[in-house]
N, C-alpha and C positions, 0 to 999 in steps of 0.2 A: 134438595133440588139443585141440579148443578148447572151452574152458570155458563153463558157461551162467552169466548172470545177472551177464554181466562189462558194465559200464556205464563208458567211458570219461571221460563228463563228469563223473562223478563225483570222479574224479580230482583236480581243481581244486586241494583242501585242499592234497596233497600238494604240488602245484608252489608253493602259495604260499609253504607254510614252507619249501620248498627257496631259493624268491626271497629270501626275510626273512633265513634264513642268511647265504646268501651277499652278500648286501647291508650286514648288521653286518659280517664279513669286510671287506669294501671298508670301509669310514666306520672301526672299529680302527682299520687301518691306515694309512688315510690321516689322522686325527687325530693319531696318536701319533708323537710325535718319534724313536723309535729303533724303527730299521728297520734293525735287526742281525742276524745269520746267527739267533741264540736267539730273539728275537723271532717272527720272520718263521716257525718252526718251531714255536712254541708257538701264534699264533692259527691255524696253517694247520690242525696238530693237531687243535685243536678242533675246527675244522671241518669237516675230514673223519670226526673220529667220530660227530659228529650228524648232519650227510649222510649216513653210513652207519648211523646208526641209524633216521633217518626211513626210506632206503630199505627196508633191510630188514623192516621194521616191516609196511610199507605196498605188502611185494611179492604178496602174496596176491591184492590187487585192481588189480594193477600192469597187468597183459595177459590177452586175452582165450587163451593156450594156457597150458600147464604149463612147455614150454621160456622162456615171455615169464616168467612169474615165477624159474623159475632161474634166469635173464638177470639180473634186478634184484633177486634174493638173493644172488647171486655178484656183485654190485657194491655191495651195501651191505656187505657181508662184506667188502670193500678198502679200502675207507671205514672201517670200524673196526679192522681190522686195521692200517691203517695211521697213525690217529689215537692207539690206543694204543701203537703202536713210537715214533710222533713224539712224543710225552710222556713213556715210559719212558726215553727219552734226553735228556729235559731233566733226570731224575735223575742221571743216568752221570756226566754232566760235562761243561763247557761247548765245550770242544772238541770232544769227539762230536757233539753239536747243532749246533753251528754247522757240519760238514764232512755233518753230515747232511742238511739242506736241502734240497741242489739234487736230489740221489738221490732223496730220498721225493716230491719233489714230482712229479717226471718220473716215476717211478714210479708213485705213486698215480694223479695224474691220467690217465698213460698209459693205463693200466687199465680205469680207470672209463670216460673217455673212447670207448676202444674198446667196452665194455661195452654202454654206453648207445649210443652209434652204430649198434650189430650191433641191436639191441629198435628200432631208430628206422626201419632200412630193413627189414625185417623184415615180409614181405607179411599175411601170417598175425597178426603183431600189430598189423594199422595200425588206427592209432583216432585220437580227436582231437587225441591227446599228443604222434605221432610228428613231426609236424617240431619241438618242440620238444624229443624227444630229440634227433633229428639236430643241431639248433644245440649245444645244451649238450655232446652227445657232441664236435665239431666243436674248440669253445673250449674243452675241458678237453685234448685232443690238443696244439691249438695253446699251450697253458700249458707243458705236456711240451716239449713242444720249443723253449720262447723261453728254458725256465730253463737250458736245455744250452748256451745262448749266453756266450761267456766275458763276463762283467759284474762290477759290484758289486753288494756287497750290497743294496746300498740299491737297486737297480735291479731285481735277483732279489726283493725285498719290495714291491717297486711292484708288478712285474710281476703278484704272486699278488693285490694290492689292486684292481689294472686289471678282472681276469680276473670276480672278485667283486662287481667293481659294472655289468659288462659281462652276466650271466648273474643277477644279484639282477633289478636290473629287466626285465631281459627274459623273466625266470620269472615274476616277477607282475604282470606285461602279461597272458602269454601263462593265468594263471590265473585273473584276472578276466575273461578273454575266455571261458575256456572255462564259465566260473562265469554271463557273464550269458548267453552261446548258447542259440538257440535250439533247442528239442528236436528231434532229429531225428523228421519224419513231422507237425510240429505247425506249421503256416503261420505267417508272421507276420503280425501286423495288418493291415499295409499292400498282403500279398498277396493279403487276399483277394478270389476273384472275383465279378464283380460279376452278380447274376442277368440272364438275357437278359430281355427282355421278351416 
């Protein structure tokens, strides 16, 4: 069933502080010298609980049906769910965290990833956000499956570093695009035509 007085361009705010996240995510990690199994869990943490907390916040005005907002309430909800398992095992103990890692991250991202990919292709909720779900649903997939690769740690923390400055800016590209668009129905300047004589 689709909703009235859903305005996709709206939208923007949200994609930006998703970009701004995941963008500090990238710059952490790439700044800081230890890029250890704990490390690499404790900023991912973070940042999947406030990815999931913007999402879910902001699933209300997320899609234009009722199914598109349970889409992006059941992925901000994995996002925190997952953000507070990956922190409450930085208390447990360090080897729990460190063997924790590769699992929450393939995990979460998997999730989300799908999440957001299923809202992206999604005819009924297509609006100006969806290929930038599709991307982002895309490279959180592809995160999930690069951290299953047998590696180091230091590579598995790159990996999560890469992915964050990979989807940072490409989220607030894709939000001041949709921030300066023009309105749909509203010509622009240059279009308009010119009276016949």
């Amino acid at each position: 069933m689709t909703r009235e007085r859903y305005d996709g361009r709206g939208y923007w705010s949200v994609l930006l502080i998703r970009g701004v996240l995941a963008a500090v995510l990238a710059v952490v990690i790439t700044f800081s010298q230890d890029h250890t199994p704990v490390f690499g869990l404790a900023v991912y943490g973070v940042f999947a609980l406030l990815q999931g907390l913007v999402l879910a916040l902001s699933a209300s005005r997320s899609a234009p049906t009722q199914t598109g907002v349970a889409i992006t309430l059941a992925s901000g909800v994995v996002g925190l769910a997952s953000g507070v398992l990956a922190i409450a095992l930085l208390f447990v103990s360090t080897g729990a965290a460190a063997a924790a890692l590769v699992p929450a991250v393939a995990v979460s991202a998997g999730l989300a990833g799908t999440l957001e990919l299923v809202l992206g292709v999604r005819d009924v909720d297509a609006g100006p956000q969806s290929r930038d779900r599709v991307v982002v649903g895309v490279a959180s997939l592809l995160l999930a499956v690069a951290v299953l690769l047998p590696a180091s740690p230091v590579v598995t923390v790159g990996l999560i570093g890469a992915y964050g400055a990979i989807v940072g800016v490409y989220l607030i590209i894709a939000a001041l695009s949709l921030l300066w668009s023009t309105p749909t129905g509203t010509p622009a300047p240059d279009s308009e035509e010119v009276p016949s004589a």
